[in-house]
C-alpha positions in Angstrom: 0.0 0.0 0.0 1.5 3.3 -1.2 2.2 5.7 1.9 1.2 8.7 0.2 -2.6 7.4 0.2 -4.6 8.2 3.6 -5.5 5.0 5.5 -9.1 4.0 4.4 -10.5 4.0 7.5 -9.8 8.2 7.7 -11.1 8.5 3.9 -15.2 9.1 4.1 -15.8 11.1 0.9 -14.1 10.7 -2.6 -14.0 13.0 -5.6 -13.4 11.6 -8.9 -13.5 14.1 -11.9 -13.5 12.7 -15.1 -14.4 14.9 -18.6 -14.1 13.5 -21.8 -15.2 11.5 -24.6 -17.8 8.3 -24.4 -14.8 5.9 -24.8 -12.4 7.6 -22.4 -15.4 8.2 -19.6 -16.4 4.4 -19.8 -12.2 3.5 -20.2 -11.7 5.2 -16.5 -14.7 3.0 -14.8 -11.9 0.3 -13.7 -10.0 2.8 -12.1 -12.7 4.5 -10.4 -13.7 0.5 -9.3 -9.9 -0.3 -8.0 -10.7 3.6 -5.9 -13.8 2.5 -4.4 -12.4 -0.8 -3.9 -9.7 0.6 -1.7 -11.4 2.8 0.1 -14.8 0.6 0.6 -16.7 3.1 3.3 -16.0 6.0 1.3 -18.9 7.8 -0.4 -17.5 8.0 -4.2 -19.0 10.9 -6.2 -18.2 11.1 -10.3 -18.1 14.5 -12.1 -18.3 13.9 -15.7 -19.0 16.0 -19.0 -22.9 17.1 -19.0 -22.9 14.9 -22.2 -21.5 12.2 -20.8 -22.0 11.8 -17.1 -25.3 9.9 -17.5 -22.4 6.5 -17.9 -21.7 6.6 -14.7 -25.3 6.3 -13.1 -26.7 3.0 -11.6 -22.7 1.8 -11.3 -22.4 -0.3 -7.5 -19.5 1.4 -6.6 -20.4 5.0 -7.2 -22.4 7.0 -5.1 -23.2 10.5 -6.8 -23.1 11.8 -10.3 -22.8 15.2 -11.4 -21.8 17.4 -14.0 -18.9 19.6 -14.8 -16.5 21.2 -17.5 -13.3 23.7 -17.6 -15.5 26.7 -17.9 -18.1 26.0 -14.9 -15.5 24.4 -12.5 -14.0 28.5 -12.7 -16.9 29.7 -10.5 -17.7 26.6 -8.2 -16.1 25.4 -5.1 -15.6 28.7 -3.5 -17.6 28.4 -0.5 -15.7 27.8 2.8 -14.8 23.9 4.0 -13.5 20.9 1.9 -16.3 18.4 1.8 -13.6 16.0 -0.2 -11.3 14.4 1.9 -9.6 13.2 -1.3 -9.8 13.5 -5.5 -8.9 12.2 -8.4 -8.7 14.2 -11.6 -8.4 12.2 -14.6 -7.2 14.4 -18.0 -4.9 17.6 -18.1 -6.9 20.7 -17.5 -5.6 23.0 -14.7 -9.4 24.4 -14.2 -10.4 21.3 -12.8 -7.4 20.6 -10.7 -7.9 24.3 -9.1 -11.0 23.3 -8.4 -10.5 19.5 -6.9 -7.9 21.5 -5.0 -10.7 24.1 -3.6 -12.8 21.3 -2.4 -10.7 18.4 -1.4 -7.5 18.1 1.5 -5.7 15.6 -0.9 -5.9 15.7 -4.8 -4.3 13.1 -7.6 -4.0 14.5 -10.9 -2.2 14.2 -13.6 1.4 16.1 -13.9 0.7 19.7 -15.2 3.2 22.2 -16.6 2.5 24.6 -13.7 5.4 23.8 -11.0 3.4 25.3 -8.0 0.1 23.8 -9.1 1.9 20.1 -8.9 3.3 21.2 -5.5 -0.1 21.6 -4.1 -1.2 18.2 -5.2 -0.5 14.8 -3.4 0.3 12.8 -6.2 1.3 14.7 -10.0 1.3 11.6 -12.2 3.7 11.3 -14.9 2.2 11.2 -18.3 2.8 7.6 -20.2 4.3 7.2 -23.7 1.2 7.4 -26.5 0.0 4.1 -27.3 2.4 2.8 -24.6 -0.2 0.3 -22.8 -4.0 -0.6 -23.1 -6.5 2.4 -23.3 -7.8 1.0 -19.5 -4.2 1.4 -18.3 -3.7 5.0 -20.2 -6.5 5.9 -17.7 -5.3 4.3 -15.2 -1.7 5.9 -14.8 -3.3 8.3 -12.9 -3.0 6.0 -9.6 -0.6 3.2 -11.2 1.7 4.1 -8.8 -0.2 4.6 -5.7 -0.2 0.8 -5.3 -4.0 0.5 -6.5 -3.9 -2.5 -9.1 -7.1 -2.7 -11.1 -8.7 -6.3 -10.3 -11.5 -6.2 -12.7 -10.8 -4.8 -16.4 -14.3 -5.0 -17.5 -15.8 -1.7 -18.1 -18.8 -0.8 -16.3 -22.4 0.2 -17.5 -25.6 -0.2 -15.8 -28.9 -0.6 -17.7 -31.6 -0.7 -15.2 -34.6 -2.6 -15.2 -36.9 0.7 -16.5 -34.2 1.0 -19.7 -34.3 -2.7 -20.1 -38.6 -2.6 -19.9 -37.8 0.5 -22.3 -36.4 -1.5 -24.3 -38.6 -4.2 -24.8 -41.5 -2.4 -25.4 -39.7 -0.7 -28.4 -38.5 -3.5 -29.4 -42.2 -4.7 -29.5 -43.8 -1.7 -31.1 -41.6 -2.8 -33.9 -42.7 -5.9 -34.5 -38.9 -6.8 -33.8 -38.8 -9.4 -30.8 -39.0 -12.8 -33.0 -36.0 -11.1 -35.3 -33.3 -13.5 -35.1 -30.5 -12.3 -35.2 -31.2 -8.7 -33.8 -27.9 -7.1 -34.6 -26.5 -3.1 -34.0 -24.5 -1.7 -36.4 -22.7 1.5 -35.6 -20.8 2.4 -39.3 -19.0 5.4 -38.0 -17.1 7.2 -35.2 -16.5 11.0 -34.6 -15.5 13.1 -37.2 -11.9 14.0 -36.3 -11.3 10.4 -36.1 -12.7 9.5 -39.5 -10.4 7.5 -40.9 -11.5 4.5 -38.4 -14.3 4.6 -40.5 -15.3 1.2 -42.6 -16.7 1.9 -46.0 -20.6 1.6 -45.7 -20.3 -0.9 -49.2 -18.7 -3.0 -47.1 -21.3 -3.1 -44.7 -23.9 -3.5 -46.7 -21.8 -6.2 -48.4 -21.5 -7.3 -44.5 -25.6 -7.2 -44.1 -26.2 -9.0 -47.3 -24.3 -12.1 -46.0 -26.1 -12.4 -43.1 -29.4 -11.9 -44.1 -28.3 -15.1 -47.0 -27.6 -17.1 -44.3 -30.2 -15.6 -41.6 -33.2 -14.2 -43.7 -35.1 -13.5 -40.0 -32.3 -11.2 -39.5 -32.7 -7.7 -38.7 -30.6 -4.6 -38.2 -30.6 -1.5 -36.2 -28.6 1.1 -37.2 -26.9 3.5 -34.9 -25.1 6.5 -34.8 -25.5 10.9 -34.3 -26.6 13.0 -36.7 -23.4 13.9 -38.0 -23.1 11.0 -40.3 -26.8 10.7 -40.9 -26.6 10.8 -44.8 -24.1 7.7 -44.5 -26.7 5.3 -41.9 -29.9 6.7 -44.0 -28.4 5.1 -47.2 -27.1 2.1 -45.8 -30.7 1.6 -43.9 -32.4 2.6 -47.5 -30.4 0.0 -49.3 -31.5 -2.9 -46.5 -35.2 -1.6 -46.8 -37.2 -3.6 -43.8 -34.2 -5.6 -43.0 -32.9 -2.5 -41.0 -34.6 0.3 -38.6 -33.0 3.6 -38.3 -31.9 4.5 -34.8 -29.3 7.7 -35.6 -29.9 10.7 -34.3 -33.0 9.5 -32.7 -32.0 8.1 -29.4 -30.2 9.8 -25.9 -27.0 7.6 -24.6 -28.8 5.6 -22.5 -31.3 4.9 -24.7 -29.2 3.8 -27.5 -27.3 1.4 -24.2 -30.5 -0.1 -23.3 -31.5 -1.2 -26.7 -27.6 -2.8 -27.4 -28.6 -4.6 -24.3 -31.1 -6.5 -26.3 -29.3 -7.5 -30.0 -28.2 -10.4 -30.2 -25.1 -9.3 -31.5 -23.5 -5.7 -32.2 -21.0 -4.8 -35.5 -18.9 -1.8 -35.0 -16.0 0.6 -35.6 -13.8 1.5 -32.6 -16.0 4.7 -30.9 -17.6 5.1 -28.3 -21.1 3.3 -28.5 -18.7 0.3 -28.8 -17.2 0.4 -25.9 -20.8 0.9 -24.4 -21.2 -2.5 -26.0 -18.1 -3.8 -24.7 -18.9 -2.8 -21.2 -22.6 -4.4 -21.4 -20.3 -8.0 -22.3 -22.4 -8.5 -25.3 -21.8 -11.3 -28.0 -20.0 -8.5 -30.3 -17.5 -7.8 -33.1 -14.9 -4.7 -33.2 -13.1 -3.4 -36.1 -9.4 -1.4 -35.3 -7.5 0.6 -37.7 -3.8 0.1 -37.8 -2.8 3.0 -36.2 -5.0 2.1 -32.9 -4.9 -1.9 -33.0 -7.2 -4.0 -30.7 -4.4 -4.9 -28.4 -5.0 -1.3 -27.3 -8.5 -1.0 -27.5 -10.4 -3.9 -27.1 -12.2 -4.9 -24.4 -10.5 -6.9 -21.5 -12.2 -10.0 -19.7 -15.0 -9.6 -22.6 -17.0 -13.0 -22.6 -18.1 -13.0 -26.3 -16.0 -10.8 -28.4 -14.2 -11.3 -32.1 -11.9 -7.9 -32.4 -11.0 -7.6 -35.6 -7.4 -5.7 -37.0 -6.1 -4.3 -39.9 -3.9 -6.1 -41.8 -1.4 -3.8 -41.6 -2.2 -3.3 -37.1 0.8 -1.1 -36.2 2.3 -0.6 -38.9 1.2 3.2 -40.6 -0.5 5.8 -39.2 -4.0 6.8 -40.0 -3.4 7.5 -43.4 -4.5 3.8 -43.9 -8.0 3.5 -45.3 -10.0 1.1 -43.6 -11.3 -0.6 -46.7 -8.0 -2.7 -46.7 -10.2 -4.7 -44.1 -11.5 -7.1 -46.4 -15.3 -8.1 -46.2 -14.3 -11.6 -46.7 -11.9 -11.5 -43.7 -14.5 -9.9 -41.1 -16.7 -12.9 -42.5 -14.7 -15.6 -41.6 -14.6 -14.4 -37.7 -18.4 -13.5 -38.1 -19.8 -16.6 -39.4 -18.5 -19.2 -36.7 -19.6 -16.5 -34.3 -23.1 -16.2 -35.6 -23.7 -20.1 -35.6 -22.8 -20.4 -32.0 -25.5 -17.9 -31.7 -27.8 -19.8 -33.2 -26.8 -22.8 -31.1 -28.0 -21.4 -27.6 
C-alpha cells in the first residue's frame, strides 16, 4: 500500500473528476472500481461531461453523479470547508485541478506544466508514452503508482430494469422481438477520427451475407446525426431488413436497446465500448494505427476484435477498406452459428 494514500478508514468522501469522450469516460470505470475498492466506506462521487455523465449512473461502486467542464469548474467550489477528503482528476486541464484543490484536502492529478500547481497536489502523475499500454491502463496511470492495481478490467455500465422494460417495449412496437439475429450496427465514429471509418459498401456487403444465411435477420442502425446521410443510405439500401436509430435516441437509450441484439457490429467509438462494457456477444473493427491490443475490451466474454492487416504498422493514413469483407466474415460466421446454437 502506497504511503502517500490516507488510511481508508480516515477517507469518508471521494471526488473523482472525469471529462471527456464516451470511450475515455467508460475506459476510467476500472480505475474508479480499484478507488472504491480501496477505500470501501468511502462515499465515491463522479463529475463527468454534461454529455457524458449519465455513464456513470446505476454503477455499485459510485455514489453520486454530477456534471462539470473547464469553464463551470471556474466559478464553483468557492464556498468555505473541503467536503472532499480526497480527488482524483483524470485528464490535463488546470481548471479542474484548481478546483478538486478548492474542495478536497488531498488531490491526484495528472502532472501539469504549472510547478506550484503540482506542489499543491498529493500525487502529479507522470504522463505515459502514446500508445504505450492498453487504453484501460492509459486511464489508469493516474494511480498506477499509488499501489491500487485494477482487479476487474471489464468496463462498467448499468442498464436498469426501467431502460431494459424501455427497451422491450420498443423493441415490440416494432414488431422486432422474433427477429433473429437482432444485430446493431454503428458504421462510424467522430468526425476528427474519421479515418476508423469502414466503407458503408462493405457493410452492406456485410448485411447482405447475413441476411443469406439468416433471412429472419434484422438490423438496427446507430449513430449521431453527423453521419446521418451515410446510416440513412445504408438503412435505404436494407429496406425492412434495418430500422433507423441515428440521431433518434439519448446515450442511455441507445445502451438499453444494445442490451437486447443479439449481436453488435462496430468501428472503434464510443457506442462500442458501451457495448463492450454491457459483455455482449460483439465484433470490433481497429485501424492500424490504434490496433485492438490497445482498444479492445478486456475479460469480454463474447467478443471477435478484428485488425487491420497492416495493425501497427502506418498511421492513420491507412484506409479502412484494406479490411476485407471476406476476412470480417470468416470471424463473423462461426460467431453467428454459435448464436444460433444457444
Amino acid at each position: 500500500m502506497s504511503d502517500l494514500l490516507p488510511a481508508p478508514a480516515s477517507v469518508h468522501s471521494i471526488l473523482a473528476i472525469q471529462v471527456s469522450r464516451i470511450g475515455d469516460t467508460l475506459l476510467s470505470t476500472p480505475t474508479l472500481r480499484a478507488i472504491a475498492e480501496r477505500f470501501p466506506g468511502a462515499r465515491l462521487t463522479v463529475l463527468g461531461h454534461p454529455n457524458r455523465a449519465e455513464v456513470f449512473k446505476n454503477l455499485p461502486f459510485v455514489h453520486a453523479v454530477g456534471s462539470i467542464t473547464k469553464k463551470t469548474a471556474l466559478w464553483q467550489g468557492w464556498l468555505p470547508g473541503k467536503p472532499y477528503d480526497l480527488a482524483f482528476v483524470f485528464g490535463y486541464d488546470q481548471a479542474l485541478v484548481r478546483y478538486a484543490l478548492r474542495v478536497a484536502r488531498r488531490v491526484v492529478a495528472m502532472r501539469q506544466q504549472d510547478a506550484g500547481l503540482n506542489g499543491r497536489l498529493l500525487h502529479a502523475a507522470s504522463e505515459p508514452a502514446p500508445k504505450s499500454r492498453h487504453a484501460v491502463y492509459m486511464q489508469h496511470a493516474l494511480v498506477a503508482d499509488l499501489g491500487l492495481p485494477i482487479h476487474d478490467e471489464r468496463l462498467a455500465y448499468v442498464v436498469t430494469e426501467a431502460e431494459a422494460e424501455w427497451a422491450h417495449a420498443t423493441l415490440s412496437e416494432r414488431g422486432l422481438l422474433a427477429a433473429f439475429p437482432l444485430i446493431g450496427l454503428q458504421i462510424a465514429s467522430f468526425p476528427t477520427k474519421g479515418y476508423r471509418d469502414w466503407p458503408v459498401e462493405n457493410f452492406l456487403d456485410l448485411a447482405r451475407r447475413i441476411q443469406a444465411a439468416y433471412p429472419q435477420a434484422h438490423f438496427l442502425i446507430f449513430g449521431g446525426p453527423l453521419e446521418r446521410e451515410r446510416t440513412m443510405s445504408l438503412a435505404a439500401q436494407l429496406g425492412t431488413a434495418a430500422t433507423h436509430l441515428a440521431g433518434t435516441l439519448s446515450l442511455r437509450q441507445t445502451a438499453a436497446l444494445m442490451s437486447r441484439l443479439d449481436y453488435y457490429i462496430g468501428v472503434d467509438t464510443g457506442p462500442t465500448h458501451i457495448m463492450g462494457a454491457l459483455g455482449r456477444p460483439m465484433m470490433s473493427f481497429y485501424h492500424p494505427s490504434s490496433p485492438a491490443h490497445l482498444l479492445q475490451p478486456l475479460q469480454h466474454p463474447a467478443l471477435a476484435a478484428v485488425d487491420h492487416p497492416l495493425a501497427g504498422q502506418v498511421g492513420p493514413e491507412a484506409p479502412m477498406a484494406g479490411l476485407t469483407v471476406d476476412s470480417v466474415w470468416t470471424k463473423l460466421e462461426p460467431a453467428l452459428a454459435g448464436l444460433r446454437a444457444r
